[in-house]
C-alpha positions as CSV (number, residue, x, y, z in Angstrom):
1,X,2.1,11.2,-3.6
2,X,-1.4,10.1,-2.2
3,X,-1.5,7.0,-0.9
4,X,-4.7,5.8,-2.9
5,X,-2.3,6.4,-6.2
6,X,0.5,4.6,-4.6
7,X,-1.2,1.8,-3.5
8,X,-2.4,1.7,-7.5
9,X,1.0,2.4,-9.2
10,X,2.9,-0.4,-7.6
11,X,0.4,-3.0,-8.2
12,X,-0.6,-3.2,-4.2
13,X,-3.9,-2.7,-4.7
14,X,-5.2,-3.1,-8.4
15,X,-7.4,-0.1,-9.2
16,X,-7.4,3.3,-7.4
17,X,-11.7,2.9,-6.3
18,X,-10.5,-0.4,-4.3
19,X,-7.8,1.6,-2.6
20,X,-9.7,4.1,-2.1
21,X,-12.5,1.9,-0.2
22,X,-9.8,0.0,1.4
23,X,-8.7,3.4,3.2
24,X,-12.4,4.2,3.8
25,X,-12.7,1.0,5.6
26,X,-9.4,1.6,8.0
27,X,-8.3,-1.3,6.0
28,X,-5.0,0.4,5.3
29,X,-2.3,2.2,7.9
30,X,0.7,4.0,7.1
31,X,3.4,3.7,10.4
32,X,0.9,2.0,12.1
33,X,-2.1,4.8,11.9
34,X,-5.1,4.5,9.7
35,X,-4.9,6.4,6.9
36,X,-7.3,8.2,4.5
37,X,-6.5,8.0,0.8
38,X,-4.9,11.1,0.6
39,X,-2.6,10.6,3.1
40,X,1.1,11.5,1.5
41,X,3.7,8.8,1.1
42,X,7.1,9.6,1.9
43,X,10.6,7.2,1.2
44,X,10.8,5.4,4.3
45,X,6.9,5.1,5.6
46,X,5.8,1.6,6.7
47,X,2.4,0.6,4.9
48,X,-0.1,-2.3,6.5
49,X,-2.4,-3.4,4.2
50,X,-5.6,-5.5,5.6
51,X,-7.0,-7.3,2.7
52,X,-8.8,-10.5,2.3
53,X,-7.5,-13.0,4.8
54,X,-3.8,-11.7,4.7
55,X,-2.0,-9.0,6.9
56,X,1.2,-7.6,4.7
57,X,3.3,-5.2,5.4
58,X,5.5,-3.0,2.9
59,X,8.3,-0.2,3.1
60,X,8.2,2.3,0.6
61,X,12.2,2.3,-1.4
62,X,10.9,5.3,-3.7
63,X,8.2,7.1,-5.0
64,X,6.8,6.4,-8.9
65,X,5.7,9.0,-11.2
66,X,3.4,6.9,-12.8
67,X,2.2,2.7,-13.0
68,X,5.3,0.7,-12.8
69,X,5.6,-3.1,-14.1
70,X,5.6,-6.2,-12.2
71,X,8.9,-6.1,-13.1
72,X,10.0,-2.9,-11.7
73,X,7.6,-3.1,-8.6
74,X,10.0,-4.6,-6.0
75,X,12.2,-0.9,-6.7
76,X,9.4,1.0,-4.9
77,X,8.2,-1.0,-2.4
78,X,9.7,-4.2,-0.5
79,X,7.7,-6.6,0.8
80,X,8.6,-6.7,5.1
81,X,6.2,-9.1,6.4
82,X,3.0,-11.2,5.7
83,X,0.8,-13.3,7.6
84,X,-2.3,-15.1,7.2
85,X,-5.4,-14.1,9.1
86,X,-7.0,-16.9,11.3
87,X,-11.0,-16.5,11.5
Protein backbone atom coordinates (compact mmCIF):
# COMPACT_ATOMS: atom_id res chain seq x y z
CA UNK A 1 0.00 0.00 0.00
CA UNK A 2 1.30 3.67 -0.52
CA UNK A 3 2.22 5.24 2.18
CA UNK A 4 0.13 8.53 1.52
CA UNK A 5 -3.05 6.08 1.85
CA UNK A 6 -1.68 4.47 4.89
CA UNK A 7 -0.86 7.37 6.60
CA UNK A 8 -4.85 8.32 5.78
CA UNK A 9 -6.56 4.89 6.59
CA UNK A 10 -5.23 4.63 10.16
CA UNK A 11 -6.14 8.12 11.13
CA UNK A 12 -2.14 9.20 11.25
CA UNK A 13 -2.52 11.85 9.14
CA UNK A 14 -6.25 13.06 8.50
CA UNK A 15 -6.75 13.52 4.71
CA UNK A 16 -4.57 11.98 1.95
CA UNK A 17 -3.47 15.95 0.33
CA UNK A 18 -1.81 16.57 4.02
CA UNK A 19 0.00 13.26 3.74
CA UNK A 20 0.85 13.84 0.67
CA UNK A 21 2.53 17.41 1.51
CA UNK A 22 3.87 16.00 4.56
CA UNK A 23 6.01 13.48 2.36
CA UNK A 24 6.73 16.34 -0.07
CA UNK A 25 8.20 18.21 2.78
CA UNK A 26 10.59 15.19 4.00
CA UNK A 27 8.33 15.43 6.89
CA UNK A 28 7.78 11.78 6.88
CA UNK A 29 10.46 8.60 6.90
CA UNK A 30 9.80 5.08 6.69
CA UNK A 31 13.10 2.99 8.61
CA UNK A 32 14.63 6.14 9.01
CA UNK A 33 14.70 7.39 5.07
CA UNK A 34 12.55 10.07 3.75
CA UNK A 35 10.01 8.89 1.84
CA UNK A 36 7.81 10.05 -1.09
CA UNK A 37 4.06 9.30 -0.90
CA UNK A 38 4.20 6.33 -2.79
CA UNK A 39 6.58 4.70 -1.01
CA UNK A 40 5.09 0.89 -0.22
CA UNK A 41 4.41 -0.05 3.38
CA UNK A 42 5.16 -3.44 4.37
CA UNK A 43 4.26 -5.37 8.08
CA UNK A 44 7.11 -4.55 9.98
CA UNK A 45 8.40 -0.95 8.52
CA UNK A 46 9.12 1.80 11.18
CA UNK A 47 7.32 5.11 10.24
CA UNK A 48 8.59 8.81 11.75
CA UNK A 49 6.23 11.26 11.41
CA UNK A 50 7.45 15.15 11.79
CA UNK A 51 4.36 17.04 12.42
CA UNK A 52 3.67 20.20 14.28
CA UNK A 53 5.86 20.35 17.37
CA UNK A 54 5.78 16.48 17.99
CA UNK A 55 8.27 13.64 16.71
CA UNK A 56 6.19 10.11 16.74
CA UNK A 57 7.16 7.14 15.78
CA UNK A 58 4.82 4.06 14.66
CA UNK A 59 5.38 0.29 13.59
CA UNK A 60 3.14 -0.90 11.12
CA UNK A 61 1.12 -4.58 12.83
CA UNK A 62 -0.82 -4.98 9.35
CA UNK A 63 -1.93 -3.42 6.36
CA UNK A 64 -5.91 -2.04 5.89
CA UNK A 65 -7.86 -2.43 2.92
CA UNK A 66 -9.65 0.47 3.47
CA UNK A 67 -10.25 3.54 6.55
CA UNK A 68 -10.30 1.83 9.76
CA UNK A 69 -12.09 3.27 13.15
CA UNK A 70 -10.47 4.81 15.99
CA UNK A 71 -11.44 1.92 17.39
CA UNK A 72 -9.69 -0.55 15.32
CA UNK A 73 -6.59 1.78 14.64
CA UNK A 74 -4.19 0.46 17.33
CA UNK A 75 -4.52 -3.27 15.08
CA UNK A 76 -2.53 -1.55 12.30
CA UNK A 77 -0.25 0.52 13.63
CA UNK A 78 1.35 0.81 17.41
CA UNK A 79 2.34 3.74 18.71
CA UNK A 80 6.66 3.14 19.60
CA UNK A 81 7.70 6.49 20.68
CA UNK A 82 6.83 10.23 20.91
CA UNK A 83 8.45 13.27 21.88
CA UNK A 84 7.97 16.85 21.89
CA UNK A 85 9.91 19.16 19.76
CA UNK A 86 11.82 21.98 21.62
CA UNK A 87 12.13 25.37 19.42
Amino acid sequence: MRLDLFLKNTGMIPRRPVAQRACEEGLVEINGKVSKAAAPVRVGDRITLRIGMKITQHEVLDIPNRAVSKAQRADYAELVSSEAVEV
